[in-house]
N, C-alpha and C positions, 0 to 999 in steps of 0.2 A: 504493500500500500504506500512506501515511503515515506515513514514517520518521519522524517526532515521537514517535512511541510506543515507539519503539526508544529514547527519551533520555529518557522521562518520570520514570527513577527514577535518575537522573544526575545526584548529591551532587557539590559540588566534594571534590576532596582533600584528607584532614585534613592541614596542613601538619606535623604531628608524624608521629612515625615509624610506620609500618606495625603491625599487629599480628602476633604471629608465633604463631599457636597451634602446642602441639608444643614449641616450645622455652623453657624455664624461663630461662635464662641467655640474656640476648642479648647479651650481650658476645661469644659464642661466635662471631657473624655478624660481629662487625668484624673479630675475630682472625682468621676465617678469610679475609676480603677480602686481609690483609696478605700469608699463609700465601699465597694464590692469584697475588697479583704476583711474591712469589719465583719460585713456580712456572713462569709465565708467563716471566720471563727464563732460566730452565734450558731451556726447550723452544725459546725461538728462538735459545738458541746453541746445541743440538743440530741445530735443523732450515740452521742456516748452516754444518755442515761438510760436506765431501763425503764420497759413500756415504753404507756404514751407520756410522753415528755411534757406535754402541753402547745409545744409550738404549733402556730397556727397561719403566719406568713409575714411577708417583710414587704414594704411598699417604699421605694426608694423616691429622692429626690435628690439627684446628684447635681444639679447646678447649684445647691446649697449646701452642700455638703453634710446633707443627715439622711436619714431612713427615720420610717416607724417601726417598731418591731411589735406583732399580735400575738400575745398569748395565753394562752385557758387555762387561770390559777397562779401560784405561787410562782414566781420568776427566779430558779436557781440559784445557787451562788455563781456557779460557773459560768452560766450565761451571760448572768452581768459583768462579770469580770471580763468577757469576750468582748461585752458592746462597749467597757470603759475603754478597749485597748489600745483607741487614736483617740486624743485629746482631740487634734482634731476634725473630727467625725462625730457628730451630732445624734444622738439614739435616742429615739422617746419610745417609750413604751404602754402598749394601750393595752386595758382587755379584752380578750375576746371570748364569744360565747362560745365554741367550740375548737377543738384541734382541728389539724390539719387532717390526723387518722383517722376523727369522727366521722368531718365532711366527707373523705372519698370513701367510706364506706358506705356514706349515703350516695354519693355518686357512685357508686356501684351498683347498687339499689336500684337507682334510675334507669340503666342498663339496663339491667337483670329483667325489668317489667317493659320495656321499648326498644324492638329490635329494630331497625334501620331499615326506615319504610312504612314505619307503623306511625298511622296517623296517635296523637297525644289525644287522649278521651274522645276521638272522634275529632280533633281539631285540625291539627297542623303537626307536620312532619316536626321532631328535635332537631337540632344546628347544631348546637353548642352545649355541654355539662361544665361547668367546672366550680370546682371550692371557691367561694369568695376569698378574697387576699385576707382581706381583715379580720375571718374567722364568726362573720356573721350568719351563714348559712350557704345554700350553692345559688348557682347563679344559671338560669335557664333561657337559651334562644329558641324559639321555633320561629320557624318559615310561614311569613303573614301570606294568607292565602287570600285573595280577592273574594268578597262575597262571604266569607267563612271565618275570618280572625278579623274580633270587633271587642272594644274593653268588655263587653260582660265576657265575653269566651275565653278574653285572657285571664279573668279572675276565676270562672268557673278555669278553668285550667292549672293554675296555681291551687287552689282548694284541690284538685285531684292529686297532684306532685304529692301534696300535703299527705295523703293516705299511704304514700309511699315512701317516704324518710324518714317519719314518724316528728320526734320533737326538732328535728332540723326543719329549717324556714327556706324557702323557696320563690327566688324574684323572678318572674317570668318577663320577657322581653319579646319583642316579634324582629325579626332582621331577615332580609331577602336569601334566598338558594343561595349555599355556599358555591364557588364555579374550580374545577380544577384548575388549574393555572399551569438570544444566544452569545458574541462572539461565533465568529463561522469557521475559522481555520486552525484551532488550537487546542486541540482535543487534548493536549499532555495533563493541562490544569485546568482545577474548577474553574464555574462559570462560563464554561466554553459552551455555545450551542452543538445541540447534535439533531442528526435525522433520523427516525425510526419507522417504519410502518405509513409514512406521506407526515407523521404527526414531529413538530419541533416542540424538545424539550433543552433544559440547559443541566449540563453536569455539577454535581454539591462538591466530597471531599473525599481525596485519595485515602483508602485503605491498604492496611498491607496485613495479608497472613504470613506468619513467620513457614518459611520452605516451600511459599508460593508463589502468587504474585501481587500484583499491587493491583487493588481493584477502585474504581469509580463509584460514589455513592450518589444515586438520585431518586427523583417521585417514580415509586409502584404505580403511580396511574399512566405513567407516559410511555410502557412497552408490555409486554406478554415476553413469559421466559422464553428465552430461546432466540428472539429476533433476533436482528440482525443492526447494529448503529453505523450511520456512516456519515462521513463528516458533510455538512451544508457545501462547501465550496474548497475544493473539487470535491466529486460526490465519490466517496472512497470507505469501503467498511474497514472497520480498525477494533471495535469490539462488539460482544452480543450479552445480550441478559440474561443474568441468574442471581437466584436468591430474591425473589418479589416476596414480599408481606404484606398482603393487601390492606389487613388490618391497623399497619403504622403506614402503610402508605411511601415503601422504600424498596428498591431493588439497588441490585447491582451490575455496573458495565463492569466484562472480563476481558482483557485483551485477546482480541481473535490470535488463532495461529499463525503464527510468521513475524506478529509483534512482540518487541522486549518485555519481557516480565516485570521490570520496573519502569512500564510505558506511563504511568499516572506518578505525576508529581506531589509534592506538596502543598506547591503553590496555587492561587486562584489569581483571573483576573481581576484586575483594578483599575476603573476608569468608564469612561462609557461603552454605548452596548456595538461603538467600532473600533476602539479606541485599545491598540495592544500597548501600550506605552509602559506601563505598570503591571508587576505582579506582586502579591503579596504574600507575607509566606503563614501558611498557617502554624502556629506554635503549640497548640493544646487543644483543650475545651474552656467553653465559656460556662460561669454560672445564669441561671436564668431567676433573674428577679424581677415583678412587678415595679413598673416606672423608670429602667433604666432602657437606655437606647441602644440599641444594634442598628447595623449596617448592612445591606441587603446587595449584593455582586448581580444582579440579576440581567440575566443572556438576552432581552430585550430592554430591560431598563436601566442598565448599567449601575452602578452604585451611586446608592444615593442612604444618607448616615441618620436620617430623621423619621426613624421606623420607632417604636416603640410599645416594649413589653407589657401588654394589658395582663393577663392570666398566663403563669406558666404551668396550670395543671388540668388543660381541658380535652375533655374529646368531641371530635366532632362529625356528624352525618354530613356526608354528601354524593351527588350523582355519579358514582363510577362509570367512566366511558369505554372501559375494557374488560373481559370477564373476569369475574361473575359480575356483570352489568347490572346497574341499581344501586339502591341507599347504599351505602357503604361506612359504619362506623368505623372512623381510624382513633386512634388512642396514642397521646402521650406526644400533643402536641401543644405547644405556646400560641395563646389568642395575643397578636399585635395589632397597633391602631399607628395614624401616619400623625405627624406632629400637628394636623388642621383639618379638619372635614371638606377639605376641597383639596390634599394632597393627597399620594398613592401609595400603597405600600408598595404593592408589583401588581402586574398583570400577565395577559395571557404570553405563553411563551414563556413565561419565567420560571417555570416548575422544573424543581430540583436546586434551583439555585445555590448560591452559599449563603447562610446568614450567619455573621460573625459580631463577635465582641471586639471593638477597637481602642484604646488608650493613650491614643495618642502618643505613642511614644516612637523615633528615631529611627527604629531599628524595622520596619516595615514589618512589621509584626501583628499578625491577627488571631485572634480565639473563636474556633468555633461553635456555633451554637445549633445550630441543625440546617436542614435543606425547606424552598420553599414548597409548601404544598397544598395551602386552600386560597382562595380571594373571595371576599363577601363586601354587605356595608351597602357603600354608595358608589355608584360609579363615577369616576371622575378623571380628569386630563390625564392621561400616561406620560412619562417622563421615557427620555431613549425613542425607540421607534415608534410611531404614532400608527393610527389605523386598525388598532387594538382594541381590546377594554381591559381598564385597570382599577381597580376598588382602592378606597382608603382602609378596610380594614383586612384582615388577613390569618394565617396561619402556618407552624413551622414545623416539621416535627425532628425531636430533638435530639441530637446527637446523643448524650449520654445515658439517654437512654437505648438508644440501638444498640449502644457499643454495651450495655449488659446485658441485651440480650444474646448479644453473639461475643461471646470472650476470646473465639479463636482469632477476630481480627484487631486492629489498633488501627486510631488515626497516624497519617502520616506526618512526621512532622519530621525529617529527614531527607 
């Protein structure tokens, strides 16, 4: 296939810092790296007590340099001692009515009684489950249907939820059909567009199994195992898919026969959706917290840094276009919202994407947080290629969690 052409427009890295379109202030990204280590030590001295801990969520606000932190009951020693740990970083602490373990057991619940597809009491299809941040109860979308979702149906609907999580509280909301959702020549690194089956999607993040090869990670809804990917321009196959989860919504490209086994890089594109100038290199995983911002590589709408983490614990129904065709609950993805209800998070064409943690710092360095995978909300202007449709609001599903579900592979970060 001659993978040479796959590197033809592969600028070294400006050794200055990234560009961040989207965000005015980039100070915002260092404060918010700080804001995120507090973080990070509040959760692994919750996840080091036994049982339920109490923790219930953390809702950031990194252009100020504080969070909230939600918790159900007595606030440990250790925990606080995690949130004193930067002077300064700013930690208020609220109550909250339930855990975190309480909610998703009631968001399981919810599951358990509406299979993907099933209208809610007769009403409207589910969208969205997920724990509230603050630890007030879950937090419920369904699909406003014309003629059929009216406030009494949303209240009688709420009262039915209500039969089903018992003393957990239930906000019902109505929000439009979730809709599945390149770069053409540069299949080595994510965010490269590819072709499959007539249908464009864009590549997430290089995996490696140890005594194998380095595999491609993007959206389960963009191929059927076994296809065949070939790049947009020249039209050339270079790998095919295996390993689809329909359920999270993730397969995997494998480099076809005759290609290097460590044909998938590190890096992802950076820059717009023609734009090779930039690559970035991925370094880890991202944490996922409510109110902090990620930056979205997307193969139509190139990156742009003003995406932001509404829920990072939801699941969501929507219309699978590949079999098994129909509702499709996927699990264990981040609900995002765009910095204004007239901006975008992504749109079509952008599935699989990268969406990373950035920090601003020198060294072209990104954290990843998972591939893009749903668009919902309102539809509005697309940024990158036009001629599309692109929604403000959105979904991701997440890196760290894939990777526990499969321990034989690891993100690339070499």
């Amino acid at each position: 296939m001659g993978t040479s052409a796959t590197h033809a427009h592969a600028a070294p890295l400006d050794p200055g810092s990234l560009p961040t379109p989207g965000i005015d202030d980039r100070s915002v990204l260092v404060k918010q790296a700080r804001v995120t280590k507090v973080a990070e030590r509040i959760v692994k001295a919750a996840e080091a007590l036994p049982g339920d801990s109490g923790y219930s969520g953390i809702r950031t606000d990194p252009a100020n340099s504080r969070f909230t932190l939600y918790w159900h009951g007595k606030v440990p020693a250790g925990v606080r001692e995690a949130a004193e740990s930067d002077p300064g970083v700013e930690v208020s602490v609220m109550s909250a009515a339930f855990s975190l373990r309480t909610l998703k057991k009631a968001q399981k619940a919810v599951s358990d009684q509406n299979p993907p597809g099933r209208r809610v009491n007769g009403l409207s299809p589910i969208v969205s489950v997920a724990p509230a941040v603050d630890g007030s109860g879950l937090e419920v979308a369904i699909e406003a249907v014309k003629g059929v979702t009216t406030p009494q149906s949303l209240v009688e609907t709420q009262r039915w939820f209500g039969t089903v999580t018992g003393e957990v509280p239930v906000t019902v909301t109505e929000t439009t059909r979730p809709v599945a959702t390149g770069r053409h020549d540069g299949q080595a690194h994510g965010g490269a567009r590819f072709v499959v089956s007539g249908r464009t999607c864009t590549q997430g993040f290089s995996l490696w199994a140890w005594g194998s090869w380095s595999y491609m990670l993007t959206a389960g809804h963009c191929a059927a195992e076994g296809w065949t990917a070939t790049q947009p321009q020249p039209s050339a196959p270079y790998a095919h898919v295996v390993q689809r989860e329909v359920n999270y919504d993730t397969e995997l490209l494998m480099p076809s026969h005759g290609t290097s086994q460590s044909f998938f890089t590190r890096q992802i594109w950076w820059g717009g959706p023609y734009e090779h100038s930039l690559r970035a290199n991925v370094a880890g995983t991202a944490a996922h917290r409510s109110g902090d911002r990620v930056c979205a590589s997307g193969g139509f709408s190139g990156v742009h840094c003003d995406v932001i983490i509404d829920n990072p614990d939801a699941f969501m129904d929507f219309e699978n276009p590949l079999p098994p065709f129909g509702r499709t609950r996927v699990w264990d993805v981040a609900i995002v919202m765009a910095s204004g209800p007239d901006n975008p998070v992504w749109g079509e064409g952008d599935s699989g994407s990268p969406v990373v943690t950035y920090d601003g710092n020198t060294a072209g360095n990104v954290y990843a947080n998972g591939i893009i995978s749903i668009a919902f909300g309102n539809i509005v202007d697309c940024r990158g290629i036009r001629g599309r449709k692109c929604w403000n609001r959105g979904a991701y599903a997440r890196l760290d969690r894939y990777l526990a579900r499969n321990p034989s592979f690891q993100l690339r970060t070499w």
